[in-house]
ZANU-463369 format. One record per atom (N, C-alpha, C): residue in one letter; x, y, z. Coordinates in steps of 0.05 Angstrom, whole numbers, padded with zeros to 5 digits, always signed. Each point is the difference from the previous one (the first is absolute). Example, Ala and Ser with C-alpha at 12.3 -4.5 7.8 and 13.67 -1.06 7.14 Angstrom:
# ZANU-463369
A+00264-00114+00156A-00018+00024+00000A+00018+00024+00000S-00007+00021-00014S+00016+00024+00001S-00015+00022+00014
# end
This chain:
# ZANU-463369
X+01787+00601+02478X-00009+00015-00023X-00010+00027+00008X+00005+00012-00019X-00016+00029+00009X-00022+00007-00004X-00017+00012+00021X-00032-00002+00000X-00008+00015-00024X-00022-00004-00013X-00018+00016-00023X+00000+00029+00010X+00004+00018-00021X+00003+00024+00009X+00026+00014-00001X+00023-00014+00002X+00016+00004+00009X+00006+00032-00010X+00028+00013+00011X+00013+00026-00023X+00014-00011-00015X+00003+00006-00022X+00018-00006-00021X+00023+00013+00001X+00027-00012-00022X+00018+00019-00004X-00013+00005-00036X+00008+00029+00004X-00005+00011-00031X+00019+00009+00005X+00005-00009-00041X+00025+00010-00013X+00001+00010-00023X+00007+00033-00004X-00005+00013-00022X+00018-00010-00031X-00004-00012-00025X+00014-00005-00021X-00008+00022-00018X+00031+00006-00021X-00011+00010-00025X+00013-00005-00023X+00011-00022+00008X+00015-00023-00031X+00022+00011+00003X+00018+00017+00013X+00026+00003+00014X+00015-00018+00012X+00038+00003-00002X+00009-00026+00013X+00000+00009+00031X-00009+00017+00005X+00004+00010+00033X-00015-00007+00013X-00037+00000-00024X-00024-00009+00019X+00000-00035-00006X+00021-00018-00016X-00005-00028-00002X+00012-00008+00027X+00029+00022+00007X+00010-00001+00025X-00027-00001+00035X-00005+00020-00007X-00019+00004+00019X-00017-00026+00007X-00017-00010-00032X-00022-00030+00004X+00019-00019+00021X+00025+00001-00020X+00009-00026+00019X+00013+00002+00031X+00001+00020+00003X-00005+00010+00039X-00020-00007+00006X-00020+00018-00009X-00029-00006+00019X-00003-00027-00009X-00003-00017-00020X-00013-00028+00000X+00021-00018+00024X+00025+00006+00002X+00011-00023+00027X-00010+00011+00018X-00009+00023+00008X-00003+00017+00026X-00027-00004+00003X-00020+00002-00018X-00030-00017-00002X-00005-00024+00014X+00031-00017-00009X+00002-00029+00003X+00003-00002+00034X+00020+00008+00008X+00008+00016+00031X-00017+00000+00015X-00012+00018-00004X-00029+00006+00011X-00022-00012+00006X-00004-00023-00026X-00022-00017-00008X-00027+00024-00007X+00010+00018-00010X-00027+00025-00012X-00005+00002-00026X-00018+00001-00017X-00003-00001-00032X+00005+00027-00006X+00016-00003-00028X+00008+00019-00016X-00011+00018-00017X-00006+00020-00004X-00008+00015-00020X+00019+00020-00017X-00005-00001-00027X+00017+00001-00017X-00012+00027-00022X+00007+00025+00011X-00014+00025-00011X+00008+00004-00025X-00009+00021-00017X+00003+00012-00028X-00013+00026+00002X+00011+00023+00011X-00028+00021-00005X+00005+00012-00026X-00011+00005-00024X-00003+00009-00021X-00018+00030-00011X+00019+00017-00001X-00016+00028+00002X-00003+00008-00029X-00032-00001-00007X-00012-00004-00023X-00008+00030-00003X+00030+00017-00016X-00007+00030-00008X-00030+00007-00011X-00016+00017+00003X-00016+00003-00024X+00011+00027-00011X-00009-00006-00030X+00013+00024-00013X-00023+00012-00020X+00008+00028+00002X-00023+00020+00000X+00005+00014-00034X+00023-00013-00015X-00003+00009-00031X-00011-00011-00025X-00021+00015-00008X-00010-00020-00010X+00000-00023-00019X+00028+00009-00014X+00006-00016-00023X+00013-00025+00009X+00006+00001+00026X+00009-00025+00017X-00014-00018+00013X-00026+00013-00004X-00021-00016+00015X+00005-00025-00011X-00002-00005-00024X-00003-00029-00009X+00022-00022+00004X+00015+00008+00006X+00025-00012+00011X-00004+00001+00029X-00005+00007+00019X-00010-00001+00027X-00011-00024+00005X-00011-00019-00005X-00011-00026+00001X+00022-00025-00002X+00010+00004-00020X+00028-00016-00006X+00024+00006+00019X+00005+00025+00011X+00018-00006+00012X-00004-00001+00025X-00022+00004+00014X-00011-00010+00020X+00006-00028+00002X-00018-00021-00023X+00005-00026+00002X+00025-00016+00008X+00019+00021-00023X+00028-00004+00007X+00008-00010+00025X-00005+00035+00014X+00016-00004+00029X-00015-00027+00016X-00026-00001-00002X-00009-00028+00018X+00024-00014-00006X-00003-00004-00021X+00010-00034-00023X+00023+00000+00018X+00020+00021+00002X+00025-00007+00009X+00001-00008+00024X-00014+00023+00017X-00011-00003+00033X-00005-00036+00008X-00015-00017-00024X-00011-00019+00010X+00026-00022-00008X+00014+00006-00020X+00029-00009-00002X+00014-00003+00027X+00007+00029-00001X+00018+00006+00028X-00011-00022+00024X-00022+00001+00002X-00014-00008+00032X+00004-00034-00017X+00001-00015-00019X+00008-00030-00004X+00015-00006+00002X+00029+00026-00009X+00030-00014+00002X-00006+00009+00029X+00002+00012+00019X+00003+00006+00025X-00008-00023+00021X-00028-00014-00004X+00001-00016+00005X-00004-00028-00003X+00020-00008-00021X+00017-00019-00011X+00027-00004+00023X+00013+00027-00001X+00029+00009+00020X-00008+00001+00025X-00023-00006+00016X-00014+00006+00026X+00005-00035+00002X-00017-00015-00018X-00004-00030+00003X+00027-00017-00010X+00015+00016-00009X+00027-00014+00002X+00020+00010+00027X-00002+00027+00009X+00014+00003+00020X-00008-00016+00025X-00033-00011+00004X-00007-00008+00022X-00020-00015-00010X+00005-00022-00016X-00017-00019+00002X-00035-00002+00011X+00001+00009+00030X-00022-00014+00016X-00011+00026+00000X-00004+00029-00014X+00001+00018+00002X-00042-00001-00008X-00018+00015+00019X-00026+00002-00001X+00000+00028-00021X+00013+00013-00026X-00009+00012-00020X-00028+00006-00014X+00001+00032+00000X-00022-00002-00023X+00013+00029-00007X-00015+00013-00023X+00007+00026-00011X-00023+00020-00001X+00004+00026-00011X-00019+00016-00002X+00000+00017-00008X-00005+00009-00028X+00002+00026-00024X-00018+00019+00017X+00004+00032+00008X-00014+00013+00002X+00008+00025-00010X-00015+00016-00001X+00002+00031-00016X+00000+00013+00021X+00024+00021+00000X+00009+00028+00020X+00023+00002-00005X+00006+00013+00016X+00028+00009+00014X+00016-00018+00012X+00019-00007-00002X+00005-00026+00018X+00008+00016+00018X+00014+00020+00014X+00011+00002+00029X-00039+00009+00015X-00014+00005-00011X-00020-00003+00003X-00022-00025+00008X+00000-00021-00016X-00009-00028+00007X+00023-00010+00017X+00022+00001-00002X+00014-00012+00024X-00005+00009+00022X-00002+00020+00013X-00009+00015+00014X-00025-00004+00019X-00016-00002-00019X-00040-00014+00009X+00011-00022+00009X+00023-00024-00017X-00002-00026+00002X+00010-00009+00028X+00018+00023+00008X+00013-00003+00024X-00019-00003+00027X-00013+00010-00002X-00022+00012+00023X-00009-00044+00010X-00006-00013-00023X-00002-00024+00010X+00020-00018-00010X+00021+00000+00001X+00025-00005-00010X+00011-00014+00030X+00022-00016-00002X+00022-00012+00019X+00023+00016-00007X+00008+00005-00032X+00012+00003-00006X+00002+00008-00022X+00018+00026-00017X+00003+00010-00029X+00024+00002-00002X+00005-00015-00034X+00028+00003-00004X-00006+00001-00027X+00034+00022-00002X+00004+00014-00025X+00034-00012-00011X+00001+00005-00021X+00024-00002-00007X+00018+00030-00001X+00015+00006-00007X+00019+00012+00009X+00007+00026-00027X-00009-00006-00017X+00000+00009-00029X-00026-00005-00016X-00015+00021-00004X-00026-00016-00021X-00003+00013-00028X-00016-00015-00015X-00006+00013-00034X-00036-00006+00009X-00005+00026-00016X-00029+00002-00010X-00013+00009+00020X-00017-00010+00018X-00017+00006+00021X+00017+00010+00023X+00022-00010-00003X+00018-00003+00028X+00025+00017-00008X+00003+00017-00023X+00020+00013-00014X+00018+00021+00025X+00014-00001-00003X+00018+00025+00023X+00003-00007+00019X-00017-00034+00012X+00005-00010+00035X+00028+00012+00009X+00016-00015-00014X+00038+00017+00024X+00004+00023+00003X-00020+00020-00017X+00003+00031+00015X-00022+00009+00015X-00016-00023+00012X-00016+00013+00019X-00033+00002-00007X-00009-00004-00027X-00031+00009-00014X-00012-00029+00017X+00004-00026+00007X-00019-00016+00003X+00009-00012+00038X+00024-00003-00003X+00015-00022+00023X-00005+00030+00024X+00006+00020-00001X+00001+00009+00020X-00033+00017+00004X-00012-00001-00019X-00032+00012+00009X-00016-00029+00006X+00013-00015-00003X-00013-00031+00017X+00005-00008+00021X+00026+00005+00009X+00008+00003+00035X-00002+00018+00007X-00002+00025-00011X-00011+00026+00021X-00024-00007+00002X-00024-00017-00015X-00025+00017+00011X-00014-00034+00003X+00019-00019-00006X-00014-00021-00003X-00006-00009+00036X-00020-00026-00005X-00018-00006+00016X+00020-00028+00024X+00012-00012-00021X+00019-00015+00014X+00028-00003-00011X+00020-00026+00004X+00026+00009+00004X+00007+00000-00036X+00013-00001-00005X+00007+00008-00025X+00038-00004-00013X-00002-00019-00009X+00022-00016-00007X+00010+00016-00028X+00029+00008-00003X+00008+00016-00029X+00021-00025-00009X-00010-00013-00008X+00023-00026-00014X+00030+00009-00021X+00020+00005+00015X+00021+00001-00004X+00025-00011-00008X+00023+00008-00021X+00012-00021+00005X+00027+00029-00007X+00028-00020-00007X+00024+00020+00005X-00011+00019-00023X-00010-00012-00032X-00012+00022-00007X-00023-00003-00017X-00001+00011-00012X-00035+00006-00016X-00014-00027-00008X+00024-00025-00020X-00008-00031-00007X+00018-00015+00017X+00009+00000+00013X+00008-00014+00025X-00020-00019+00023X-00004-00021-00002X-00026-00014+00018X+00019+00005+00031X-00018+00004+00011X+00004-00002+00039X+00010-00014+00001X+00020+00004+00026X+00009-00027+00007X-00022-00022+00025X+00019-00014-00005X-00027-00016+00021X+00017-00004+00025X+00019-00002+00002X+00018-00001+00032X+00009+00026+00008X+00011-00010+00020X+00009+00025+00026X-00019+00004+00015X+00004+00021+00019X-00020+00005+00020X-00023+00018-00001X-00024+00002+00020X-00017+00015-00009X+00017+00033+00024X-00003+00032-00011X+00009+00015+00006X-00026+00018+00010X-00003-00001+00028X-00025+00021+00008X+00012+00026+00008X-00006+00024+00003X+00007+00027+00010X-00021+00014+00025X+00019-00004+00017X-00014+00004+00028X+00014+00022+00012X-00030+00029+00006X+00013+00021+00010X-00022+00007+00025X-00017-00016+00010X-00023+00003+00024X-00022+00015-00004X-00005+00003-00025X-00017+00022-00015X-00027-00020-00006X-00023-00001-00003X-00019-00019+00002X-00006-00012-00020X+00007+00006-00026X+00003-00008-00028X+00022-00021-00003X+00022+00006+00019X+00019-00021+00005X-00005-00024+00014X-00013-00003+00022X-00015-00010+00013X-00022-00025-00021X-00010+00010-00024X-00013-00003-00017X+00016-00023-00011X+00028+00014-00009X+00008-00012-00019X+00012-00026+00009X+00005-00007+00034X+00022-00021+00016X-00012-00027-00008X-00030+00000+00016X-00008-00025-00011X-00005-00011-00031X-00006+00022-00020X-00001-00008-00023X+00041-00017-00007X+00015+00019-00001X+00024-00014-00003X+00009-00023+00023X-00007-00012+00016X+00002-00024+00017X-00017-00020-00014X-00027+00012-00003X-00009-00024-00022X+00009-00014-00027X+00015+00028-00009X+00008-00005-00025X+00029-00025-00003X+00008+00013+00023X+00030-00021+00009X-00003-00027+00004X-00026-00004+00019X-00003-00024+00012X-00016-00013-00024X-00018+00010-00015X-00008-00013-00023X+00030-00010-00017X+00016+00016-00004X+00024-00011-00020X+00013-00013+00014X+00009+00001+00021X+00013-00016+00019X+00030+00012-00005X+00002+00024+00012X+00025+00015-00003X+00004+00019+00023X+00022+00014+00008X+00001+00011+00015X-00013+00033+00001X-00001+00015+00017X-00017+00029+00000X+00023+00012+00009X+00009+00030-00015X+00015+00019+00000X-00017+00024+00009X+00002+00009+00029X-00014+00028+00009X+00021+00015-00002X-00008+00023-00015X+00023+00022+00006X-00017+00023-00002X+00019+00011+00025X-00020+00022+00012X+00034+00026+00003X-00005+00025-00008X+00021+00022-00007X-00006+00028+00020X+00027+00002+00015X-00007+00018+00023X+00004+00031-00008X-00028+00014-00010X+00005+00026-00007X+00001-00005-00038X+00003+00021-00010X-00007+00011-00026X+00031+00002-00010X+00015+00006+00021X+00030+00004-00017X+00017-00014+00017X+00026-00001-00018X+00022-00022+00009X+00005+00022+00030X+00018-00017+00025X-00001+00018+00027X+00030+00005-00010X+00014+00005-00014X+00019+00008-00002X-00002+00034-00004X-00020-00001-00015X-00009+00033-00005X-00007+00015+00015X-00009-00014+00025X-00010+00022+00015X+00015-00010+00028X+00027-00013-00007X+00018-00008+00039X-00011-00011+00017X-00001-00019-00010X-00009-00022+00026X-00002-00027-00002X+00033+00000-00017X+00010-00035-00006X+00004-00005+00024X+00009+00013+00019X+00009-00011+00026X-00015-00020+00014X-00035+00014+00005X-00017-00009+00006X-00021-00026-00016X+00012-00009-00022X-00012-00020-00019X-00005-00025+00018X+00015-00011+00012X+00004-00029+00019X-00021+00003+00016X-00004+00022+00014X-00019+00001+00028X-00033+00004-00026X-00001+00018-00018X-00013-00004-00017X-00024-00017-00006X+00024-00018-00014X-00003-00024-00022X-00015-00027+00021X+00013-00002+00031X-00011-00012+00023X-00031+00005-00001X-00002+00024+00007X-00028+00016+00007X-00021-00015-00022X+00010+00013-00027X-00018+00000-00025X-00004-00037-00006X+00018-00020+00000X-00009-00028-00001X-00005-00010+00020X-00016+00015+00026X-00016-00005+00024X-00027+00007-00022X-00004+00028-00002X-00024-00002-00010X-00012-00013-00028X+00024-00006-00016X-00018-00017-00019X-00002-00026+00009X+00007-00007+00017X-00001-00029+00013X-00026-00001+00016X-00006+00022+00005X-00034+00005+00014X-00021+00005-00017X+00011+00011-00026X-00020-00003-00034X-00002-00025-00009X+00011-00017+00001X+00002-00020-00011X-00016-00023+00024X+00014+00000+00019X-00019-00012+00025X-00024-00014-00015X-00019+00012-00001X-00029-00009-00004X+00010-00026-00021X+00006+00013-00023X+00004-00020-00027X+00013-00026+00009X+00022+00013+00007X+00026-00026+00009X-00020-00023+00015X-00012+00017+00017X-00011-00026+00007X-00024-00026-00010X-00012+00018-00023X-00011-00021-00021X+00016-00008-00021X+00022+00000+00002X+00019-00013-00021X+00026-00006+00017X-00003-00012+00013X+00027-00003+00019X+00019-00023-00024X-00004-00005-00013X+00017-00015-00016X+00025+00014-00021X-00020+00023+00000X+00021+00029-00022X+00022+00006+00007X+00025-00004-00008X+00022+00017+00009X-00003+00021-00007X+00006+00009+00014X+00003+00041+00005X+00023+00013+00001X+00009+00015-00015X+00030+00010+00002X-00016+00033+00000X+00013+00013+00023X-00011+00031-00003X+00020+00016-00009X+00000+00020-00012X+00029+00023-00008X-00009+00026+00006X+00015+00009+00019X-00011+00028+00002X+00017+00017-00011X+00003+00023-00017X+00014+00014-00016X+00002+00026+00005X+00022+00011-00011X+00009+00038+00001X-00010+00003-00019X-00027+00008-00011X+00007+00008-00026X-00031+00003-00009X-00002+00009-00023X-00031+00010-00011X-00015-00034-00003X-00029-00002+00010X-00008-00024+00001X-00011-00010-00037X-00002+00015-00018X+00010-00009-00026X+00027-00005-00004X+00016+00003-00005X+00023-00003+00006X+00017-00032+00010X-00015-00004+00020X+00008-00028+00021X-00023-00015-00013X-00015+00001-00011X-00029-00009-00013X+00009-00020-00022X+00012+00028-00019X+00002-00005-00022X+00030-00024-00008X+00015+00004+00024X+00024-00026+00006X-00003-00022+00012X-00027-00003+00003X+00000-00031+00018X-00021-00010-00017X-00016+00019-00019X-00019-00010-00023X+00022-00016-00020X+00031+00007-00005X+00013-00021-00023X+00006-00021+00002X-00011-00017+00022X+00007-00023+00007X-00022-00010+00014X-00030+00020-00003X-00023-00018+00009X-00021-00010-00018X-00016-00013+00009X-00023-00003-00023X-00024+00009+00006X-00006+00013+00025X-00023+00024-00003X+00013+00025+00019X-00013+00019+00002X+00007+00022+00015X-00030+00006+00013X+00001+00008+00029X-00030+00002+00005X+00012+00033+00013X-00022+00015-00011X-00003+00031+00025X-00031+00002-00013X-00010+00016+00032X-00022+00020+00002X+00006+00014-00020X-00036+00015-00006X-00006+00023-00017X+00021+00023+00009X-00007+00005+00017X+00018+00028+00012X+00010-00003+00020X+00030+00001+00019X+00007-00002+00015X-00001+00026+00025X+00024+00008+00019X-00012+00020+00025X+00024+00026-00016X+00005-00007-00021X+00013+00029-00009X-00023+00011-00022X-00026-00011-00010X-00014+00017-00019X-00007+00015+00004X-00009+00018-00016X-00005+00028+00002X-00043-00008+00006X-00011+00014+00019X-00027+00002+00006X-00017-00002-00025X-00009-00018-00010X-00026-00001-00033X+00013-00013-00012X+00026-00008+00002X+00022-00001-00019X-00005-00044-00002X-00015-00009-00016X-00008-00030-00002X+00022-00020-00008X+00016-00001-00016X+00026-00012+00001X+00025+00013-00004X+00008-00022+00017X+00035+00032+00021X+00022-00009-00026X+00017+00014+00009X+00026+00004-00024X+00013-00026+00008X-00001-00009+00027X+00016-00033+00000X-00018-00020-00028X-00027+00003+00006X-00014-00025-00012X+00003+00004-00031X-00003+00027-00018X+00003+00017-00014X+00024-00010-00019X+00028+00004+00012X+00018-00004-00003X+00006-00037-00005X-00006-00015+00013X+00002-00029-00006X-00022-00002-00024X-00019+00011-00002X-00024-00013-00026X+00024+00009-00025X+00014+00027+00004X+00013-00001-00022X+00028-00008-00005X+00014-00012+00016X+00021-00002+00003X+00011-00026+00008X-00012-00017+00015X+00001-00028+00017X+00010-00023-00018X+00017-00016-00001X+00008-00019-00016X-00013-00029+00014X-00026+00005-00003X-00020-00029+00024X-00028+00010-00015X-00018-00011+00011X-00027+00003+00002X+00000+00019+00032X-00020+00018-00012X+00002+00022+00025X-00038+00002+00003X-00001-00014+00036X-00023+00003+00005X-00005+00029+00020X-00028+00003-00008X-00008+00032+00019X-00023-00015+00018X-00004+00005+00022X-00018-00007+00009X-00009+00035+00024X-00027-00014-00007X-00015+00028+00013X-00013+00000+00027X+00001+00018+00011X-00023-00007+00033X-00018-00015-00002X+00001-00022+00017X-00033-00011-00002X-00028+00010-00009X-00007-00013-00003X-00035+00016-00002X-00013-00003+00018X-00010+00030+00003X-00012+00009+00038X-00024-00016-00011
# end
């Protein structure tokens, strides 16, 4: 059992079919774990400054709770049916949600979003909530995905990590080995030599001597992990080609995708890179970000 105290996974809802998607990730992955669930609502309670509206200000305040406390019942209703043995509770609060997600992370295991949101969570697939929660959040950060907007995840295939020797990558190896060995599936490392296909710049010739070199060293990334999961099959792919790109093709046939915040091509300040960037919006999986440890 897991000791008192534990981190939770929190998971942002807002009565959307993207965030019912999301509950029922984190509640098996809760289960996984053996960590209790928390089941967010943040509700941003305008105040309004005219005065003939004042009197209506009260009521529709109530409103938004009313629904907020809806949302967070069906949510976890769909938590305790996806996972049964699931340790649930919920929690209406007032803000900003990429805001309270954010704080929540700091003592978090885990935050997950769905992929599309309404209301609190409105605009997630262009970036307003899912990507200011893995840029700045506290831990790893799951964007629950599927081929598209009401589409549920799949639950098979392999887990897909992205390994470039960069320390955020490093970050992300053992999180996706755990994730594998928890499902009991194989782990897909793919690691992409350079930013552009080597055709562009002459030097197909040299790919073989390459491709040797480069699955020596992810075989020395992986090292540490492999050896606490020696049961994982490991298939590595090393690729010509932009590492979104090779990312975003081995995500259609997985059921999570793991990369670091930023990999060794980001730009200096720059908190999540155009690889990670690119799968939150694009990835046909659940796409996890995981961040540097905490010094």
């Amino acid at each position: 059992m897991t000791e008192q105290g534990a981190r939770p996974i929190v998971v942002g809802v807002d009565g959307s079919t993207a965030a019912t998607h999301a509950v029922s990730w984190a509640a098996q992955e809760a289960v996984r774990r053996d960590l209790p669930l928390v089941i967010v609502h943040a509700c941003v309670l305008v105040p309004v400054a005219v005065p003939y509206a004042e009197g209506l200000v009260p009521a529709y305040h109530r409103a938004q709770l009313e629904y907020g406390r809806e949302w967070l019942d069906a949510a976890e209703a769909v938590a305790q049916k996806a996972a049964p043995d699931v340790r649930v509770s919920t929690d209406l609060v007032r803000g900003w949600a990429a805001e309270q997600l954010i704080a929540r992370s700091a003592s978090a295991e885990l935050v997950v979003l769905g992929s599309r949101g309404l209301g609190g969570f409105t605009g997630l697939v262009v970036g307003s909530i899912a990507v200011a929660v893995a840029t700045y959040g506290h831990c790893p950060i799951v964007v629950v995905r599927g081929a598209d907007a009401r589409t549920e995840p799949r639950h098979d295939g392999p887990v897909v990590v992205g390994v470039d020797g960069s320390p955020t990558s490093a970050a992300a190896i053992p999180f996706a080995f755990r994730a594998a060995a928890s499902r009991g599936v194989p782990l897909v490392a793919v690691h992409t030599w350079l930013d552009l296909p080597l055709g562009e710049i002459g030097v197909d010739e040299a790919w073989n001597a390459i491709e040797r070199e480069h699955r020596a060293l992810v075989g020395e990334w992986l090292a540490p992990a492999r050896a606490e999961h020696p049961d994982v099959p490991v298939e590595v792919v090393v690729a010509r080609h932009r590492p979104a790109h090779t990312l975003l093709e081995q995500a259609e046939n997985a059921q999570l995708v793991v990369v670091g915040s930023r990999g060794r091509g980001g730009f200096r300040g720059l908190l999540l890179g155009s690889t990670s960037h690119a799968l939150i919006y694009h990835a046909a999986c659940p796409v996890a970000v995981v961040p540097p440890p905490r010094p």
